[in-house]
C-alpha positions as CSV (number, residue, x, y, z in Angstrom):
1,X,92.8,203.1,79.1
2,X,94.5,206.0,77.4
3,X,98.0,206.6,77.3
4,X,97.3,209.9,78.9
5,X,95.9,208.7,82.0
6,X,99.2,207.3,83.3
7,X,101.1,210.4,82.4
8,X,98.6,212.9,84.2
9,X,99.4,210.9,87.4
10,X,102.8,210.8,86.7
11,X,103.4,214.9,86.4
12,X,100.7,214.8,89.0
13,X,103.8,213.1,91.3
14,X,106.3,214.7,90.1
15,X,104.8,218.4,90.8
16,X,103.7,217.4,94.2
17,X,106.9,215.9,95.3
18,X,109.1,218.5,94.2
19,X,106.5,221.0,95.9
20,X,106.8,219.1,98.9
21,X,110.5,219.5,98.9
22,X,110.2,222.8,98.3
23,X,108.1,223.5,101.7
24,X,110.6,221.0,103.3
25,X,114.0,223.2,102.4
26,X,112.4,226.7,103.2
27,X,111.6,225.0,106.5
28,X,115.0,223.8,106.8
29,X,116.6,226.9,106.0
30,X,114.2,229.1,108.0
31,X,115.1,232.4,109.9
32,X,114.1,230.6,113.1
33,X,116.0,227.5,112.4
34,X,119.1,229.3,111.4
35,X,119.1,231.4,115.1
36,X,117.4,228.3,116.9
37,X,114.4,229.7,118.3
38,X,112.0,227.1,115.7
39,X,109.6,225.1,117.4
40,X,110.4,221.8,116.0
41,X,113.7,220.2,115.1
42,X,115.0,219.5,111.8
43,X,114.1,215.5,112.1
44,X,110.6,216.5,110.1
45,X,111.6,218.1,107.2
46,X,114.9,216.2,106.8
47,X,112.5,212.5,106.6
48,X,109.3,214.2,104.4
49,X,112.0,215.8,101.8
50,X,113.4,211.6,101.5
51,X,109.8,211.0,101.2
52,X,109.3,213.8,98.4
53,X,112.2,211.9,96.6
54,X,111.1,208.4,96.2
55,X,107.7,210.4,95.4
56,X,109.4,212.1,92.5
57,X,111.7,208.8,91.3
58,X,108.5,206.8,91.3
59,X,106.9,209.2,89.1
60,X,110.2,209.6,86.7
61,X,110.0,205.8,86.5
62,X,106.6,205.8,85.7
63,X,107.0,208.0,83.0
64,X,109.7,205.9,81.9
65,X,107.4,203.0,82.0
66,X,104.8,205.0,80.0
67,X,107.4,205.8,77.3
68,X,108.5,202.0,77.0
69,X,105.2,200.9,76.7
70,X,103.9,203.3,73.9
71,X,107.6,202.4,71.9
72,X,106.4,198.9,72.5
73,X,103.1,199.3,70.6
74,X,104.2,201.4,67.6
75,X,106.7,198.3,67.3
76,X,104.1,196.2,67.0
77,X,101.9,198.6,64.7
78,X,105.0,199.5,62.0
């Protein structure tokens, strides 16, 4: 398995969650939010952009993990 592999997915995560987030607060702070005439409430967004989060710090932690482990090897090679 290459090192790589792990550290595609990881960005992968990381770009997606913040993304998601992204859709999340524009929803939030939308025109028809802020006047109260939006369709649904804020419950939605509020929940997805907690869900974007843990997205992102499991990615962070995999890259973390990622970094550790190729430290670990060049340990053991030198």
């Amino acid at each position: 398995m290459s090192i790589i592999q792990p550290l595609n997915s990881a960005a992968t995560g990381i770009i997606r969650g913040l993304e998601g987030m992204k859709r999340n607060a524009a929803e939030i702070a939308s025109a028809d939010q802020m006047n109260g005439t939006a369709n649904k409430d804020l419950t939605t967004p509020l929940v997805e952009i907690k869900h974007h989060q843990f997205q992102v710090e499991a990615a962070a932690k995999m890259v973390k993990t990622t970094d550790e482990m190729i430290g670990s090897l060049i340990d053991v090679i030198a």
